[in-house]
C-alpha positions as CSV (number, residue, x, y, z in Angstrom):
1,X,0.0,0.0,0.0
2,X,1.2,3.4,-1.0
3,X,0.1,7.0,0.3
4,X,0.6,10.3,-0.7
5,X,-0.4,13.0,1.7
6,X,-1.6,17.0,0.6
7,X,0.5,18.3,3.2
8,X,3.3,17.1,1.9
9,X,2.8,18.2,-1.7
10,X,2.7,21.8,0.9
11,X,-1.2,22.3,0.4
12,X,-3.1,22.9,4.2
13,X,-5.5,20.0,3.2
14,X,-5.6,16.6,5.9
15,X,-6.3,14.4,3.0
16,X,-4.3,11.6,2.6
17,X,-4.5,9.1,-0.3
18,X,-3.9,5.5,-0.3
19,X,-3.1,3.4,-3.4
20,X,-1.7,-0.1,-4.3
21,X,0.4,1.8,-6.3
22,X,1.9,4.9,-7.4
23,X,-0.4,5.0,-10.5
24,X,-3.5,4.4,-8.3
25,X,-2.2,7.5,-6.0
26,X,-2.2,9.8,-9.3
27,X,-5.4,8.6,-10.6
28,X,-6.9,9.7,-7.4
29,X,-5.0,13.3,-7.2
30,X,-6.1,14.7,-10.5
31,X,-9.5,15.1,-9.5
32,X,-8.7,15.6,-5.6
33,X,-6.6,18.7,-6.9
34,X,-8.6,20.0,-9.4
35,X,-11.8,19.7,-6.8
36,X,-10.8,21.1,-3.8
37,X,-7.4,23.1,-4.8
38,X,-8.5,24.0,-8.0
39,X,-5.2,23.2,-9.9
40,X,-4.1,20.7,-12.6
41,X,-1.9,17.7,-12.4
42,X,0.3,18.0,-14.7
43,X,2.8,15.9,-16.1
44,X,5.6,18.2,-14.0
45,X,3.3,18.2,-11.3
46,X,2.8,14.4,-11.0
47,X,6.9,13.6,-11.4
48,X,6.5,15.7,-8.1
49,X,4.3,14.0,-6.4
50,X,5.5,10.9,-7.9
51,X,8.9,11.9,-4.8
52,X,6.3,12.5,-2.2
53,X,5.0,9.2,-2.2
54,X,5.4,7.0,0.9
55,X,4.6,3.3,1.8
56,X,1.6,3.0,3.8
């Protein structure tokens, strides 16, 4: 299992996502982004994230 927590990408949001993988994490923080933070994922933006990533 694989997480990927807002805070970390340095937005003031408790959401935490959980994934089997790093794929599953991305899928999920597109539309978490867009929704609530009202940016894009891009594909800069998601190599980012891709180093935030944690095991869960």
């Amino acid at each position: 299992m694989k997480e990927l927590s807002c805070r970390d990408a340095g937005f003031d949001c408790d959401t935490v996502l959980r994934g089997e993988t790093v794929d599953d994490l991305l899928d999920q923080a597109g539309p978490h982004a867009k929704q609530v933070h009202g940016i894009e994922v891009t594909p800069d933006r998601a190599a980012q994230l891709r180093t935030l990533v944690r095991d869960a």
